[in-house]
VEXKOL-595755 format. One record per residue (C-alpha): residue in three letters; y, x, z. Coordinates in steps of 0.05 Angstrom, whole numbers, padded with zeros to 5 digits, always signed. Layout:
ALAYXZ/...
//
This chain:
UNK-01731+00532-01246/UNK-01673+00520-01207/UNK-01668+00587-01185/UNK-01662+00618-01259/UNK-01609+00546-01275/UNK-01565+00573-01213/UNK-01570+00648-01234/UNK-01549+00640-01311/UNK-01493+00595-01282/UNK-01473+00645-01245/UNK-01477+00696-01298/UNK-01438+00648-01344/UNK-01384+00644-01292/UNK-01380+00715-01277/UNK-01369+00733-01356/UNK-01321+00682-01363/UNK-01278+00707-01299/UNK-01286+00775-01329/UNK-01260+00750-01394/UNK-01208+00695-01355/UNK-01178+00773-01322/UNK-01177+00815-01378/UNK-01126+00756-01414/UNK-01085+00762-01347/UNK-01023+00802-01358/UNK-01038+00844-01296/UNK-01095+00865-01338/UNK-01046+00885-01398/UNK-00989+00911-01360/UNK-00947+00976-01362/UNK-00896+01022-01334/UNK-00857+00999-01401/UNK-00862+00925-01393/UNK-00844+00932-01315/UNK-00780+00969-01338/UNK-00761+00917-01388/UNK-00765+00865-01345/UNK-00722+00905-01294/UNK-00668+00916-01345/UNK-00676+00834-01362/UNK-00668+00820-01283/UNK-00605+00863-01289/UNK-00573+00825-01353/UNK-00585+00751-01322/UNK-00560+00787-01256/UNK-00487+00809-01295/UNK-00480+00746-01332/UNK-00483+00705-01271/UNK-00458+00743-01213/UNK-00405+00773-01254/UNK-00400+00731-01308/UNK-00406+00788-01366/UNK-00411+00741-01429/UNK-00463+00700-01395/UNK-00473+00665-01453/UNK-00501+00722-01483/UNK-00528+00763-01424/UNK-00565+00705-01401/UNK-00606+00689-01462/UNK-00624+00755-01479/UNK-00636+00768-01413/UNK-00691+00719-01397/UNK-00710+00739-01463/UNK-00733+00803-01448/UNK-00771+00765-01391/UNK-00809+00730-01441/UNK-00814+00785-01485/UNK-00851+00838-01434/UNK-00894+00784-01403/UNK-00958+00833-01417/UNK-01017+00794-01457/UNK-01087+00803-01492/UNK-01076+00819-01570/UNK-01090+00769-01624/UNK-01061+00695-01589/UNK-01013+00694-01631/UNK-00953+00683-01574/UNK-00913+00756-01583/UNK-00858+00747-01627/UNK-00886+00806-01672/UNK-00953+00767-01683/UNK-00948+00729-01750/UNK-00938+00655-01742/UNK-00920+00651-01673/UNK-00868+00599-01649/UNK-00831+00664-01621/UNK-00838+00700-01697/UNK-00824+00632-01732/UNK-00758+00626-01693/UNK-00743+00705-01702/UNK-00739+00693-01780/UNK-00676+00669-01768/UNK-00655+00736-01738/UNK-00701+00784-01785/UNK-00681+00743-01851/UNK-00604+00739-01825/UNK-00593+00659-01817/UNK-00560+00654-01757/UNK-00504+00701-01765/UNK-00464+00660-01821/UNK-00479+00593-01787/UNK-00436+00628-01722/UNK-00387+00658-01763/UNK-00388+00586-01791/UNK-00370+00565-01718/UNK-00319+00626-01694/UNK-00280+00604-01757/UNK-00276+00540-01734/UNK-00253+00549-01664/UNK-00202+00613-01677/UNK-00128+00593-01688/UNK-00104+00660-01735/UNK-00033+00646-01717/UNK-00019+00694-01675/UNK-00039+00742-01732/UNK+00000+00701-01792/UNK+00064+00715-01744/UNK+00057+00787-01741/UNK+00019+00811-01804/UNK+00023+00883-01787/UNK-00025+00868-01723/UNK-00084+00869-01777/UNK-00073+00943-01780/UNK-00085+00942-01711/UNK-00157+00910-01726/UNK-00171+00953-01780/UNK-00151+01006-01741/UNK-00204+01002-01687/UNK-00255+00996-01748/UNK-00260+01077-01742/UNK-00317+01078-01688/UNK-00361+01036-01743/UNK-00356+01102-01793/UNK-00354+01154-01725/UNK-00419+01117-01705/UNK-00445+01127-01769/UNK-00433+01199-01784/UNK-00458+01212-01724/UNK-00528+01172-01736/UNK-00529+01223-01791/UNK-00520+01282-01757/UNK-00579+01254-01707/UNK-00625+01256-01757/UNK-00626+01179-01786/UNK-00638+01157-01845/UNK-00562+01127-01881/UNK-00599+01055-01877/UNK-00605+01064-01811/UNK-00534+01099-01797/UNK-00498+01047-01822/UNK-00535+00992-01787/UNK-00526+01026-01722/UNK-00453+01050-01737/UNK-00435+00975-01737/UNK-00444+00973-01667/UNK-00375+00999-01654/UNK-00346+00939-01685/UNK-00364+00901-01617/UNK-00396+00840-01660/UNK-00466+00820-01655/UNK-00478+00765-01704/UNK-00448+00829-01754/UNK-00493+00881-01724/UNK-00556+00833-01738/UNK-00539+00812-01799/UNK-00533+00886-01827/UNK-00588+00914-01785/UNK-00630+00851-01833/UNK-00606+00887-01884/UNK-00614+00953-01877/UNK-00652+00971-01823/UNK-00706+00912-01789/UNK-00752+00960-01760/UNK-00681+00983-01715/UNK-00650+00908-01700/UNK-00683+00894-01635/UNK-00645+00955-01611/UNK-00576+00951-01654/UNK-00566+00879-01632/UNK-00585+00887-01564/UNK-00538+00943-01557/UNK-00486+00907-01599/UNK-00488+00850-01547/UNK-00498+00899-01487/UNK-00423+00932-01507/UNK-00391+00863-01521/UNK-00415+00831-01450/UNK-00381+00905-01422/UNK-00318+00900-01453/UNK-00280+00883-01383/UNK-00308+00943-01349/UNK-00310+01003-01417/UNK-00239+00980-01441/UNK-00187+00991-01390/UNK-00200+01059-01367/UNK-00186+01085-01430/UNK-00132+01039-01435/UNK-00096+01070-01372/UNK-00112+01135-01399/UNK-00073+01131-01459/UNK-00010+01104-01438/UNK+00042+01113-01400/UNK+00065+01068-01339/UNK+00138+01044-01398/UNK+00088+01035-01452/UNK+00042+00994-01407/UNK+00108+00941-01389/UNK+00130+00939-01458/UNK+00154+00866-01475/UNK+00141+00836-01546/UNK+00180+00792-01575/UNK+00139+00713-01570/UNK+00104+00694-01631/UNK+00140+00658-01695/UNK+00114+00587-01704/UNK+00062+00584-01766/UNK+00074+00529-01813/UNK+00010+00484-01820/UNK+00014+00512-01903/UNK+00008+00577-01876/UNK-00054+00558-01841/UNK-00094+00526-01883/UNK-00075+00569-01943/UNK-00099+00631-01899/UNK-00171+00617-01905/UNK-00170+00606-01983/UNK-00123+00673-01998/UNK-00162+00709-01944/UNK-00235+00689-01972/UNK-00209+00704-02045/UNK-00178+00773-02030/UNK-00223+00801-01973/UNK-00294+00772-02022/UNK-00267+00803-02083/UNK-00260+00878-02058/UNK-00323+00870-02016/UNK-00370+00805-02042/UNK-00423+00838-02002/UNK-00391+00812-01946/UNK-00394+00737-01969/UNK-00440+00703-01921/UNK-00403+00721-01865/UNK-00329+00719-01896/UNK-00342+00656-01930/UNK-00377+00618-01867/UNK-00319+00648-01828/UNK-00261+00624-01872/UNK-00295+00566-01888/UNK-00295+00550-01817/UNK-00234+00558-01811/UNK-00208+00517-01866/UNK-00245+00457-01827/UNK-00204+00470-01767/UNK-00130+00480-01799/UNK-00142+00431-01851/UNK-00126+00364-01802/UNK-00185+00319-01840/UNK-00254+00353-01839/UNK-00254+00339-01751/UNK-00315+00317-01741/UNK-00346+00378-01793/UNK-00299+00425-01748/UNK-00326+00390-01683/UNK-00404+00401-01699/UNK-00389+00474-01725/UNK-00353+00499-01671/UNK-00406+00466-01614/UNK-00463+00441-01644/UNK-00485+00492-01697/UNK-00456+00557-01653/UNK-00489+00535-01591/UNK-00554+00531-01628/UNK-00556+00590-01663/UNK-00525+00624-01602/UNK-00584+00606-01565/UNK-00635+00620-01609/UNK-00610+00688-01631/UNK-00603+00702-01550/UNK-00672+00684-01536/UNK-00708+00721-01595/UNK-00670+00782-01603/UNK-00692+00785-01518/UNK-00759+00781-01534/UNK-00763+00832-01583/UNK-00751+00887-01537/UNK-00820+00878-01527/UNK-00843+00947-01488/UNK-00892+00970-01546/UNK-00844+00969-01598/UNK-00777+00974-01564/UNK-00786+01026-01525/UNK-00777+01095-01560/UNK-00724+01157-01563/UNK-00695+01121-01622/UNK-00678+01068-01575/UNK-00641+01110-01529/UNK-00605+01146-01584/UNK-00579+01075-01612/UNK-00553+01057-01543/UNK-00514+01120-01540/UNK-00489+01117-01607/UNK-00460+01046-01586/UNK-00427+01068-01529/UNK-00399+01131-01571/UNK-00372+01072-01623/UNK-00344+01026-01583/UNK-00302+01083-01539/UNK-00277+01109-01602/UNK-00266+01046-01636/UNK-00219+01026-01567/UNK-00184+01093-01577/UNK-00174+01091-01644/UNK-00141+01016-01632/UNK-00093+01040-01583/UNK-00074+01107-01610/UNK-00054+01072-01674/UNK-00004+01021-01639/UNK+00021+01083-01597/UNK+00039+01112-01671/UNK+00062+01056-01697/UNK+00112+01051-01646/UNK+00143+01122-01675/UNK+00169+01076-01728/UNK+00200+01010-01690/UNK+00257+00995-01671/UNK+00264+00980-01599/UNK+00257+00913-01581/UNK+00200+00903-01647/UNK+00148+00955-01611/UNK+00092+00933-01591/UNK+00053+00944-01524/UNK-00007+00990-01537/UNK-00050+00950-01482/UNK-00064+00905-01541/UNK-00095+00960-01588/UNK-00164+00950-01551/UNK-00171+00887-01578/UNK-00172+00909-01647/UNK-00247+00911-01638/UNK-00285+00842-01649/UNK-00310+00808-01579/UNK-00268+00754-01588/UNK-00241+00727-01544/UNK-00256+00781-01481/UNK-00219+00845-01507/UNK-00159+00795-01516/UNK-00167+00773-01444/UNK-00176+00855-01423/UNK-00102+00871-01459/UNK-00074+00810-01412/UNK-00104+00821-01349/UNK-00093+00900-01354/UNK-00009+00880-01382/UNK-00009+00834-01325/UNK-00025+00891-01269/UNK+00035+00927-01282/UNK+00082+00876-01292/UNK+00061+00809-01270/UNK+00110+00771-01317/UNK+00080+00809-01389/UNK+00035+00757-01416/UNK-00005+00799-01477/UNK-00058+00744-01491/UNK-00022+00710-01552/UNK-00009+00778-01584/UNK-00061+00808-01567/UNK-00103+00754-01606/UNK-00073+00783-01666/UNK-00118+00843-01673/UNK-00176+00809-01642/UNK-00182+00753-01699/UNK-00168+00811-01749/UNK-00216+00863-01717/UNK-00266+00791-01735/UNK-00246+00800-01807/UNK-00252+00872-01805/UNK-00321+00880-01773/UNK-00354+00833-01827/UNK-00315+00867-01888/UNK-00349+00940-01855/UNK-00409+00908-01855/UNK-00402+00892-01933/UNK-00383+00968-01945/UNK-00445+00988-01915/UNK-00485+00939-01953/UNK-00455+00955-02016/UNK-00455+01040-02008/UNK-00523+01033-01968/UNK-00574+00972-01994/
//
């Protein structure tokens, strides 16, 4: 009797090591979810040792750690499986939440002054806003679907929360790869950019001085938001949740009585969101359903984008110039920030001015086309809603 008790224990523990193994994720790896985790190594690796947007390379790296950790079907962890925590929290990313609430928060921490001084620098913004339509007439040409085009073609406006908001729209089967590659070009802005910056100008177009920045009456600034939300929402009201968060954000900021509103938008609520869209939009570069030529396509349609989009920015100011006078032109080194990664491709004009003449401070100018390249990103992405929904 004891005999047969010890040999169906040890049958019972034999089956439930078997079954104990095959919920191991060495049980359930693959090639795909090795590689994913490689590529998440590499983003935590840039964000820290090189500080590439690390609060955006971080998140979605360890992301993609927690997204390719390999397990048995049906336990209701992966972010794809219904009612997950992971899934519950990606419903802010699939169902666009999170974008508003941190354009809610970048309107609240971006002074448009250097803009309201030099109007004509939002042609410089809009300007850069090429490589969204190149991006997306290429798409086409690859075989996509318009849905799809225009959610990847957003890309080359260098703006996530944008890129995931539209890819919710049009395209959610696509947004693990659109944002991720969205993100991927933003963190990369330092190292893309000034190449083709040096390769456009010359060494007197690179030293150009610009005259400093007019002071902005407080009127001006907190009447921006309001004449801004009004005119931009009434030619494209597809755009509204991200113009009106944006302005609105704004408003808080300029207005001098709303501080403590400003104060929890611009920390609080962006940090969140930051972090949650970070972590999910990581994990849903889950091998299985990440990995695919579409993928790769997307990624290279980015890149294409957001080179053009830089070229575009800077060729413009180059032709402006044709019709200044001298001592009104304006240094060319700032077109690349007419894209949207606010504030890096600012920082990129000034620290590529700066290593040819160590007196040429761009920043404050070069702000100008940033903010508006903000503006113009989310009023692209309300074209392509409108033309493509």
């Amino acid at each position: 009797m004891i005999s047969l008790a010890t040999g169906g224990f040890m049958e019972f523990m034999s089956t439930q090591l078997v079954q104990f193994l095959e919920y191991t994720g060495f049980a359930n790896v693959t090639w795909g979810h090795i590689a994913m985790i490689l590529i998440g190594l590499v983003f935590i690796f840039l964000g820290i040792k090189y500080e590439f947007e690390p609060l955006l390379l971080v998140p979605i790296g360890f992301g993609m750690l927690i997204g390719n950790i390999p397990f048995y079907p049906g336990l209701k962890i992966g972010i794809y499986e219904q009612n997950s925590v992971l899934n519950i929290l990606y419903h802010g990313v699939q169902n666009g939440w999170y974008p508003p609430l941190i354009f809610l928060g970048i309107g609240a921490m971006t002074d448009f002054s250097a803009l309201l001084s030099n109007p004509k620098l939002m042609l410089v913004g809009a300007a850069a806003q090429v490589g969204i339509f190149a991006a997306y007439m290429g798409a086409l040409a690859l075989g996509f679907q318009p849905n799809e085009a225009g959610a990847i073609g957003i890309i080359g406006g260098a703006d996530g929360p944008t890129a995931i908001f539209l890819s919710s729209q049009l395209a959610p089967e696509l947004m693990g790869a659109i944002a991720v590659s969205a993100y991927s070009y933003m963190a990369l802005v330092p190292v893309i950019q000034p190449p083709i910056m040096r390769l456009l100008t010359t060494q007197k177009e690179r030293t150009i001085k610009m005259k400093a920045p007019r002071q902005v009456s407080k009127l001006q600034k907190i009447t921006f938001p309001i004449i801004g939300l009004l005119f931009c929402a009434f030619i494209v009201p597809s755009g509204l949740p991200l113009l009106g968060m944006l302005f609105f954000g704004n408003l808080l900021k300029e207005c001098g009585v709303t501080k403590r509103l400003s104060d929890v938008a611009s920390n609080g609520i962006v940090n969140v969101c930051t972090l949650l869209i970070g972590i999910t939009v990581g994990a849903s570069t889950q091998a299985s359903v990440f990995l695919s030529a579409k993928s790769v396509l997307i990624f290279g349609l980015g890149a294409a984008s957001f080179i053009v989009a830089t070229f575009c920015g800077v060729l413009f100011v180059k032709g402006m110039n044709l019709f200044l006078k001298e001592g009104n032109k304006i240094n060319p080194l700032i077109g690349n920030s007419g894209v949207s990664a606010v504030p890096d491709a600012a920082r990129v004009s000034n620290n590529v001015g700066l290593e040819y003449d160590k007196t040429n401070y761009l920043l404050q100018h070069a702000m100008g086309p940033n903010v508006a390249g903000v503006v113009g990103s989310a009023v692209a992405a309300g074209i392509l809603l409108a033309f493509l929904h």
